[in-house]
C-alpha positions as CSV (number, residue, x, y, z in Angstrom):
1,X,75.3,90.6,41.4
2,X,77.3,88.1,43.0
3,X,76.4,84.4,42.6
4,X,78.1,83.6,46.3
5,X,77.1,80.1,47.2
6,X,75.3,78.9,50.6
7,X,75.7,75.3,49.7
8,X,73.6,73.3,50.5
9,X,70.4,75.7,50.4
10,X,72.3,77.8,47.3
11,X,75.1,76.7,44.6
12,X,76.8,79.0,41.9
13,X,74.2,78.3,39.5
14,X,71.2,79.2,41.7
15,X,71.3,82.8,40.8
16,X,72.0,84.3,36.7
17,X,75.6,85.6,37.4
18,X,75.3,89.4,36.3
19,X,77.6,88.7,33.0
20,X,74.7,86.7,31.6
21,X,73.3,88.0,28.5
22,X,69.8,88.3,29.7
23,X,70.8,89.7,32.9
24,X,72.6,92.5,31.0
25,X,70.5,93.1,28.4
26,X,67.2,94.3,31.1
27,X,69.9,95.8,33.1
28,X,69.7,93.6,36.0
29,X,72.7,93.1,37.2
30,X,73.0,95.3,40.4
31,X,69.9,92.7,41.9
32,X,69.1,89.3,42.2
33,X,67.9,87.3,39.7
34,X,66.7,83.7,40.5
35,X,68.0,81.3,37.4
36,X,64.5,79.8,36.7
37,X,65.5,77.4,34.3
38,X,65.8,74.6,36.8
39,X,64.3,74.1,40.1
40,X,61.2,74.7,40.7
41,X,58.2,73.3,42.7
42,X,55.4,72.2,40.7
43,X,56.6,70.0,38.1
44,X,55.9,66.1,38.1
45,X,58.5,65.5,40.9
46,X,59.3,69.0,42.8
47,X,62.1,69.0,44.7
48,X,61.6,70.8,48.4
49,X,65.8,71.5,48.5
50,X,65.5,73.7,45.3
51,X,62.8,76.2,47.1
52,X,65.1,79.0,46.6
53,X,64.7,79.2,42.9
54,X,60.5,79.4,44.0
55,X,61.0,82.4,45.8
56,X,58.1,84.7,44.3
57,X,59.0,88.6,43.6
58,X,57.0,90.3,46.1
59,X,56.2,94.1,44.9
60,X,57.6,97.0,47.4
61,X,56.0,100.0,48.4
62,X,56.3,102.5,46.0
63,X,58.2,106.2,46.4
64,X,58.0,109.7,45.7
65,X,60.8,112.0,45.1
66,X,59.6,115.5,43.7
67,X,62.4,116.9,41.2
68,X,60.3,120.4,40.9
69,X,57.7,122.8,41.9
70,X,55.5,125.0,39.8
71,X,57.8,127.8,39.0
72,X,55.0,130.2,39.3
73,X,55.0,129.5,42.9
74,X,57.9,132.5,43.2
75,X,55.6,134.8,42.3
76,X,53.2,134.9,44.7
77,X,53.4,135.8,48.1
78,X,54.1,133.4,50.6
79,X,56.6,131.9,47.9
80,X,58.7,129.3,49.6
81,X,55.5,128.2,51.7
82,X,54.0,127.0,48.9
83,X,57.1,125.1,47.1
84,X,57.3,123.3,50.7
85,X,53.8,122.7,51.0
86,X,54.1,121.3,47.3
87,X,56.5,118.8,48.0
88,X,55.6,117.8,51.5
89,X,52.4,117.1,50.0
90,X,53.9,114.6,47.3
91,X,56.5,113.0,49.4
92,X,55.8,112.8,53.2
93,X,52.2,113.8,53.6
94,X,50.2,111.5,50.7
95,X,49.3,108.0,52.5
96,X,48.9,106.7,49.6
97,X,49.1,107.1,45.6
98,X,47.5,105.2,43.0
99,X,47.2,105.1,39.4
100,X,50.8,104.6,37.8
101,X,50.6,101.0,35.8
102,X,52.1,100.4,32.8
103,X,50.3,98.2,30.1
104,X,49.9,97.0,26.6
105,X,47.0,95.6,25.2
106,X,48.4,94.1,21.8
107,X,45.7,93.8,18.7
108,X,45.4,91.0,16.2
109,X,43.8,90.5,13.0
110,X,42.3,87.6,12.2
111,X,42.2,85.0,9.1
112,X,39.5,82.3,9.0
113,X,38.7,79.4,6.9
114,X,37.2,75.9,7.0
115,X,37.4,76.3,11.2
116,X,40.4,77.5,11.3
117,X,41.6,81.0,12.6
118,X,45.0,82.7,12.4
119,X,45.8,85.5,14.3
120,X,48.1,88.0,13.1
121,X,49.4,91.3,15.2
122,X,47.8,94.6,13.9
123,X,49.0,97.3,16.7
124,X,49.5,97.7,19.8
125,X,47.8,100.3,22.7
126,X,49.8,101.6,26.1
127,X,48.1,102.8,28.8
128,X,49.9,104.3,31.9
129,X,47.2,105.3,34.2
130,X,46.4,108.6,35.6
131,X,48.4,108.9,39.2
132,X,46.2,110.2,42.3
133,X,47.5,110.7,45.6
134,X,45.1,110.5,49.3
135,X,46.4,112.3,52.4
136,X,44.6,114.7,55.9
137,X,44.7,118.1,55.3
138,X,46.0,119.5,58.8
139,X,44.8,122.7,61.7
140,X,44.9,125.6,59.1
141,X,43.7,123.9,55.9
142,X,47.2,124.7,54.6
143,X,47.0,122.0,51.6
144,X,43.2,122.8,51.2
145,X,44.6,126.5,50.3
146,X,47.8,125.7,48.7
147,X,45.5,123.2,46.2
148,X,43.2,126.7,45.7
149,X,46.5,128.9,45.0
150,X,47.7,126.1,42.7
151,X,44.9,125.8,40.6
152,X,43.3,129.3,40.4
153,X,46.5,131.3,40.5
154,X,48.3,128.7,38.1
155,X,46.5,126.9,35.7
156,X,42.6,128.2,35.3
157,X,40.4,131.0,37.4
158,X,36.8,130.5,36.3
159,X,36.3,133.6,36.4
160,X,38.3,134.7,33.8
161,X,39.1,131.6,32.2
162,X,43.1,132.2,32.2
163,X,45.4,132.0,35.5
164,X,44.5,134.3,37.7
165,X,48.5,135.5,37.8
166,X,48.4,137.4,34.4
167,X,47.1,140.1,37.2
168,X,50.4,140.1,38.5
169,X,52.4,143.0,37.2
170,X,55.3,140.6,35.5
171,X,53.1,136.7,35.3
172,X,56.4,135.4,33.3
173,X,56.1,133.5,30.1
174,X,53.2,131.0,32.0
175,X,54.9,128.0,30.2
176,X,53.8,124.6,31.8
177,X,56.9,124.7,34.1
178,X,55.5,127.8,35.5
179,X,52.2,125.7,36.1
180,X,52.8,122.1,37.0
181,X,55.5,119.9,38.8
182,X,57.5,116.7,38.3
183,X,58.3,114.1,40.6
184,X,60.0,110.4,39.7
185,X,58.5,107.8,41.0
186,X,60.1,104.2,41.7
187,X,59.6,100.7,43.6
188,X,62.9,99.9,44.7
189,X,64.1,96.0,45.1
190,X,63.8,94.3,48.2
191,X,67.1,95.1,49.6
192,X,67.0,98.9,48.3
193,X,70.0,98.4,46.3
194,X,68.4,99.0,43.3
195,X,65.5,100.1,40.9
196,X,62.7,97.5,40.3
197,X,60.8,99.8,38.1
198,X,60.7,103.6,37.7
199,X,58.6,106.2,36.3
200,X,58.9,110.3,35.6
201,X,55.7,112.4,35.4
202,X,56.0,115.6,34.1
203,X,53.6,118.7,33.9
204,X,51.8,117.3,36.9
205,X,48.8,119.5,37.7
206,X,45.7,119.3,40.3
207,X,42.3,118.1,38.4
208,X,40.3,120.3,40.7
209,X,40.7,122.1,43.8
210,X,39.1,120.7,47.2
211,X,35.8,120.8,47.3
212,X,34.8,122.7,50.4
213,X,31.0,122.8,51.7
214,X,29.5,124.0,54.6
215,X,26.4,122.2,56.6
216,X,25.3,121.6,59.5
217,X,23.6,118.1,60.7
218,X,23.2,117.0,64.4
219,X,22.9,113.7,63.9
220,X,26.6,113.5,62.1
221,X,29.3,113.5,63.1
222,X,32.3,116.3,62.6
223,X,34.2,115.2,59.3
224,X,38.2,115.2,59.1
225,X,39.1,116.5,56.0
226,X,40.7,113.8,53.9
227,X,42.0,115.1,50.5
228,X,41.6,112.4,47.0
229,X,43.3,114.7,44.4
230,X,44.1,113.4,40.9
231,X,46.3,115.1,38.6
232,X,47.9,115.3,35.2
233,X,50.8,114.5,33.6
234,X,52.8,112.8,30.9
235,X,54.2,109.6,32.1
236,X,57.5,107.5,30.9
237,X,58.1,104.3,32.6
238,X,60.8,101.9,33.1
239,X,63.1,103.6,30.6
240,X,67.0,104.0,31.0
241,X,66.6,107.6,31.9
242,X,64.1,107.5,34.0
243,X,65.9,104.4,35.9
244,X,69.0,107.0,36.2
245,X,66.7,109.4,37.6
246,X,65.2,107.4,40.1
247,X,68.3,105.1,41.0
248,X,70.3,109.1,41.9
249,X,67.0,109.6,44.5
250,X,67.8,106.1,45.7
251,X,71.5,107.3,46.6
252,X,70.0,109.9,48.6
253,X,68.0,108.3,50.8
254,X,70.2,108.2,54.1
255,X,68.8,105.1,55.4
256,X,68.7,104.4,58.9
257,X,66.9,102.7,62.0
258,X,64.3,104.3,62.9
259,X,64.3,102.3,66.6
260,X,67.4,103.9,67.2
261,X,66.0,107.7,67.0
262,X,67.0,109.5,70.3
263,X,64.0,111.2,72.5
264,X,63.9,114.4,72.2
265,X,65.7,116.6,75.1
266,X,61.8,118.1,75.5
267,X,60.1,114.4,76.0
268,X,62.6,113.6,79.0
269,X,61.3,115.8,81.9
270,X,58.2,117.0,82.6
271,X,55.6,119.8,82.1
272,X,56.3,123.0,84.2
273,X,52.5,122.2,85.4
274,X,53.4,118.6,86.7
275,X,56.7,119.3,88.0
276,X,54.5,121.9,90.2
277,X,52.2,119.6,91.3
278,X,52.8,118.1,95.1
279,X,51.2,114.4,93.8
280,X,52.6,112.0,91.8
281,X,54.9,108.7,91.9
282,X,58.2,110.9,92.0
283,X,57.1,113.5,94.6
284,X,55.7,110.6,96.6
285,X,58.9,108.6,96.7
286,X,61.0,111.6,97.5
287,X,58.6,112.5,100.8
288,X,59.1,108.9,102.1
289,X,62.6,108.5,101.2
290,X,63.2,111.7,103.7
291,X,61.7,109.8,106.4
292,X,64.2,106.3,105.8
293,X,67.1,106.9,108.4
294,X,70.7,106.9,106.4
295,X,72.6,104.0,104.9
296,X,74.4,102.3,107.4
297,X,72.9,103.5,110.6
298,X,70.0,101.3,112.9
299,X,68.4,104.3,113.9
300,X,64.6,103.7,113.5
301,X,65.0,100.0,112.1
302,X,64.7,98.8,115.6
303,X,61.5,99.6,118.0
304,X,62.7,102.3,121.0
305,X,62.0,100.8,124.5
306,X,60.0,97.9,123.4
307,X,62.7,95.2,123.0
308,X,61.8,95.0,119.4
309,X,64.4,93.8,117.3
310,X,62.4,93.6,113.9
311,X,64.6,95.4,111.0
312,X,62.5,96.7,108.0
């Protein structure tokens, strides 16, 4: 990353050039990184000029690219449906997902004597959460029934306690690519150059299907369907590979301005129904405009016969 300098509000030292050891060694050189070894704001004297090395790392939304779709998908009917279904579901439809955090809770033994105690490490335990994802089901119930396919037809009936596509006349080897999906998952920096942090879940694989029930209460209210699904999966974080993976998605992303999208052709006239209709602003305007004598000519501005001379 370039150290340019903005002098006065930044000089060459107000940023770790990306040759520094640190830099390199947490492979951060394609962003920013604030030297905070001087500056700051909140020692004995701050120094309000220096409030560029306080700028605080604020946390981006987070992304999902999916890099596959249960494989057993291409065996049922209604095939690619189901792989777009899949991956709409992960990447556009999902308001929001939840559940990927890396952490380590480090253990220590302890020594005491006369008072005193000595801690000494003993192990260490990760935890990397459980990833859940809350979206609307739309007219049809099509994720509803793509959940049902996925989890009866893929990974358990309860019926017969396998997948209900060892029924088909050639199921395939029913391996856990034929069962569950894999998407990478990244925050990328603030400027979308680059990767803050990254994670790849494999063997991803509904929990349970959506629960469907039917009632009937006057006094409620009609319920949207809002699907909370949690699922499986074996989760790597932050790693080199999984940073490669996630900064290749990055490259794809065409980005663009959204205020610049063009209206669709559709969305610039009007409905067969209101074009037919004899009211309106336009149709108004064009019945009076008739009546307005043509450009240049006096006809009708002045009164007949009355010596008016009052020009509208």
């Amino acid at each position: 990353m370039a150290n340019e300098s903005n002098y006065p509000h930044r000089g060459t030292d107000t940023l770790l050039p990306s040759s520094d050891a640190f830099v390199q060694a947490l492979d951060l050189a394609a962003r920013p990184v604030i030297n905070a070894e001087k500056g700051g704001q909140y020692g004995w004297a701050g120094n309000v000029f220096e409030y560029l090395t306080a700028q605080p790392h604020v946390s981006q939304l987070g992304w999902c690219i999916m890099l596959s779709s249960p494989a057993g998908f291409s065996r049922l009917p209604g095939a690619t449906q189901l792989h777009s279904l899949c991956k709409s579901w992960f990447e556009n439809r999902s308001q929001s997902f939840e559940g990927l955090r890396n952490s380590i809770e480090f253990s220590f033994g302890t020594m005491e004597w006369t008072g005193h105690v000595l801690s000494i490490p003993t192990g260490a335990t990760r935890s990397q959460g459980q990833v859940s994802h809350t979206g609307y089901d739309v007219e049809g119930e099509v994720f509803t029934k793509m959940f049902d396919i996925w989890g009866r037809w893929l990974v358990m009936d309860p019926e017969i306690q396998n997948a209900k596509m060892v029924i088909l006349d050639d199921p395939g080897d029913m391996l856990l690519d034929d069962q569950s999906a894999s998407c990478i998952y990244f925050e990328p920096t603030r400027n979308m150059k680059d990767i803050a942090h990254a994670a790849i879940v494999v063997g991803i694989m509904p929990r349970n299907n959506v629960p469907i029930e039917i009632k009937r209460n006057k006094s409620e209210e009609n319920q949207i369907r809002q699907i909370q699904m949690e699922f499986t999966g074996l989760v790597e974080f932050d790693t080199l590979a999984v940073k490669q993976i996630a900064r290749q998605m990055l490259k794809l992303l065409p980005l663009y301005n959204p205020d610049a999208i063009a209206a669709p052709q559709g969305f610039q006239d009007r409905s067969a129904a209101v074009k037919s209709s004899k009211s309106g602003t336009i149709e108004r305007m064009v019945e009076q405009k008739a009546t307005i004598a043509p450009s240049g000519s006096f006809a009708g501005a002045v009164g007949a016969g009355n010596g008016s001379s009052y020009m509208g």
